[in-house]
Structures are given as C-alpha cells and as structure tokens.
N, C-alpha and C positions, 0 to 999 in steps of 0.2 A: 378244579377246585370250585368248594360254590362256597357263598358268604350266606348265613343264616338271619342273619341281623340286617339291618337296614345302615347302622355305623361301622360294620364290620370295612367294607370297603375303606373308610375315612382310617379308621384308626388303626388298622393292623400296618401299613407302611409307619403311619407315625413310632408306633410301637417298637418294630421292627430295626427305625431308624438310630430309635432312643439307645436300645440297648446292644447296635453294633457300636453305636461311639463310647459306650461303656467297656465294650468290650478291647476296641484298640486302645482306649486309652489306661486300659490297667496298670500296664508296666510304671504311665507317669503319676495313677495315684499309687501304687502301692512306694514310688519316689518320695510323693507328699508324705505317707504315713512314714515311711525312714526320715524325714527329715522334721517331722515334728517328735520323734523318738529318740535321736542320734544325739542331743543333749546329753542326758540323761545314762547315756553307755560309758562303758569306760574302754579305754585304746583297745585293748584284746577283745570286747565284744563288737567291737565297729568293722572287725577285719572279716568278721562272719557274716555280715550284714548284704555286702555286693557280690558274693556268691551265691547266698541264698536270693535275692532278687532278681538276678540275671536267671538262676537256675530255676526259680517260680513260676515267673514270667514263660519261659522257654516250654516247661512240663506242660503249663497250661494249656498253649498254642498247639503243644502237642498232643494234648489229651483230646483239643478239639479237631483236629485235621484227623486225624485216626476215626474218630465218630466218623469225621466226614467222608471219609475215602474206604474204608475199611466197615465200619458198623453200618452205616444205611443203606449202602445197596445190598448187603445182605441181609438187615432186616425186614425192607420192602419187598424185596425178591421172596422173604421166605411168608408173608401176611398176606402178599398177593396170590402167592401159590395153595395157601391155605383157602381162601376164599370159596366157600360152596360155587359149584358151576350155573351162571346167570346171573351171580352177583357182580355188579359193577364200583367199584369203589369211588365215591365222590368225595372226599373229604371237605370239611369245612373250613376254610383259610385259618379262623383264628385258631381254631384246634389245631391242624397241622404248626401252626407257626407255636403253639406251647410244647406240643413235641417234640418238634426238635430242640428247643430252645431249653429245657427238661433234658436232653438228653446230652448238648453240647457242652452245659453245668456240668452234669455228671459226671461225664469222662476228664473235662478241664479238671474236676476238685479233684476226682479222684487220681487224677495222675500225680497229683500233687502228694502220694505216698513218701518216694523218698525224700521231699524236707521236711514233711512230720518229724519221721524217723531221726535223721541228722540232728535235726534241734531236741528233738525228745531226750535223744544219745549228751549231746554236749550240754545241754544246762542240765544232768544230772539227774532228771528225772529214770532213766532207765540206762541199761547196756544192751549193747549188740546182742552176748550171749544169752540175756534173759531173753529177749525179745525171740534169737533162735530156738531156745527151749516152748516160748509159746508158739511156735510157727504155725501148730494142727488146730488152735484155736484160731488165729488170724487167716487163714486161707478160709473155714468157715464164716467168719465175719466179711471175707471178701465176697463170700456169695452172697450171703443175705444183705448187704448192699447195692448186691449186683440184681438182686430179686427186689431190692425197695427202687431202684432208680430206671428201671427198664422194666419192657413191655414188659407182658406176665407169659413170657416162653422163657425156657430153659436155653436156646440156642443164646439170646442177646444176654440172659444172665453172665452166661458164659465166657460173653465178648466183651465183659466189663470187667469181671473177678481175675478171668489170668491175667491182664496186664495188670489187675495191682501183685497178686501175687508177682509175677517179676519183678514189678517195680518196688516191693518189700525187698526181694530179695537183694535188689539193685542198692535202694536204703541200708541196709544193714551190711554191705561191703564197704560202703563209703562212710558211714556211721564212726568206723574203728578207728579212723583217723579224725574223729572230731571228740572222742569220748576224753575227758578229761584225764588226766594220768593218775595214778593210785598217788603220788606223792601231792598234788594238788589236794587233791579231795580229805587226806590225811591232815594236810596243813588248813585247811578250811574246816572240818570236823573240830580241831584244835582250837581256832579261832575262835569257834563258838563256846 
C-alpha cells in the first residue's frame, strides 16, 4: 500500500478507528432508537420490535463477514488476474480503506432485505403474494444494486444480487406470518 497524501498516514487509522466503534456499537444504537420509539407503540407493536433488532443486527454482521470471507478474495483474485502483464498494483491506503468500507455497507444494508420485507408485510404497506407476483421486477432491481454498489464486473454484481434474491426469497416466507389477518384489516378499514 502507499499513502498519496502526506495526512494520509495520520488519518486513515483515525478513520478506520471511528467507524469500527460505529460499527460494534450498532446493535446498542439501534437499542437507543427502540428506546426513544417504544413510548409511542402500542403492546402488539412492541412484541415485533426484539426480533426485528436481534434479527437486524445479526443480517447485518452477516452481510459483512460474507463480504469478508466469501466476496474479497474473489474479487481481488479476479482484478488481480485481470491486470495487463508488468502492472503491479500499489493501492493507496485511503482508497483501499473507502472500498472496502463501500462495500462492507453494501452487503451489511443489503442483507438487511428480509426485515424490509416483514415490516413492509405487517404494517400493511404490501403482501407476500404481491411482492411474489413482482418477483421478475425485484431480482432486476437486485442487480442494478448490485451494479451501483460494486466494482463495475459482472462477477461482484453477481455476488451481491443473489444473496438478496435469496434473502427476498428468505423475506417473503417469513413475511406470511407477520402479514396482518383479513379480519384486522377489515375491522380497521371500518374504523376509518
């Protein structure tokens, strides 16, 4: 690695530093935001609450170890291999350090497909079955995410879009038991 800058050395550990304690300490802010929220619910919406946190938290961590163990040694393996013959790769720290840091995001948001899904399903906003009817739309939409948040190959597109499509698919099995019941939604239509 080389440093381009002359602060690059000082700042990229600080940097680095800042946003791993961002990163472990998720689970206790996304606590803080349930607990400046949890007023405000009523008993039946509080009981969705510590699964969908537990279960956030958890995707996320998983979104990022999968990058780590599974997406960069294949996609250094395949950038290096691609390299014209004589070229040496030197990367520059802080550039290195926004790529992965870009790409460990990526995969953390984006694992975070099935509690979209669950919450989208139970506060009413959609159904499993519609969401299956759009399925040929959202697996395109998984790629051109997977095309805005990764390198510009096809191979890392790749390695980002099927795990959401699973992880929709994952979503929309678990969805069916959070979707409200036709007699709720009936007596709430009423209400209004």
């Amino acid at each position: 690695m080389i440093a381009t800058n002359v602060v690059t050395p000082f700042f990229t550990p600080i940097k680095l530093t800042a946003i791993v304690a961002v990163f472990i300490s998720v689970p206790y802010i996304l606590y803080q935001v349930w607990a400046f929220i949890a007023p405000a619910l009523y008993k039946h919406e509080k009981k969705l609450v510590y699964p969908l946190l537990i279960s956030s938290s958890l995707l996320f961590y998983i979104g990022v170890a999968f990058a780590y163990y599974v997406v960069f040694p294949l996609i250094f393996g395949f950038l290096t291999q691609t390299a014209p013959e004589g070229v040496v790769m030197a990367t520059d720290i802080n550039s290195y350090l926004d790529f992965i840091l870009t790409i460990f995001l990526a995969f953390g948001v984006c694992f975070e497909v099935p509690v979209a899904i669950i919450l989208l399903c139970w506060s009413g906003v959609t159904t499993a079955e519609d969401l299956k009817e759009k399925r040929p739309y959202i697996i395109v939409a998984a790629f051109v995410i997977g095309m805005l948040f990764t390198p510009p190959d096809m191979f890392s597109q790749t390695l980002l879009a099927v795990p959401m499509c699973l992880l929709f698919e994952l979503g929309l099995l678990v969805a069916r038991f959070y979707q409200p019941k036709d007699d709720e939604t009936e007596s709430t239509a009423q209400s209004e």
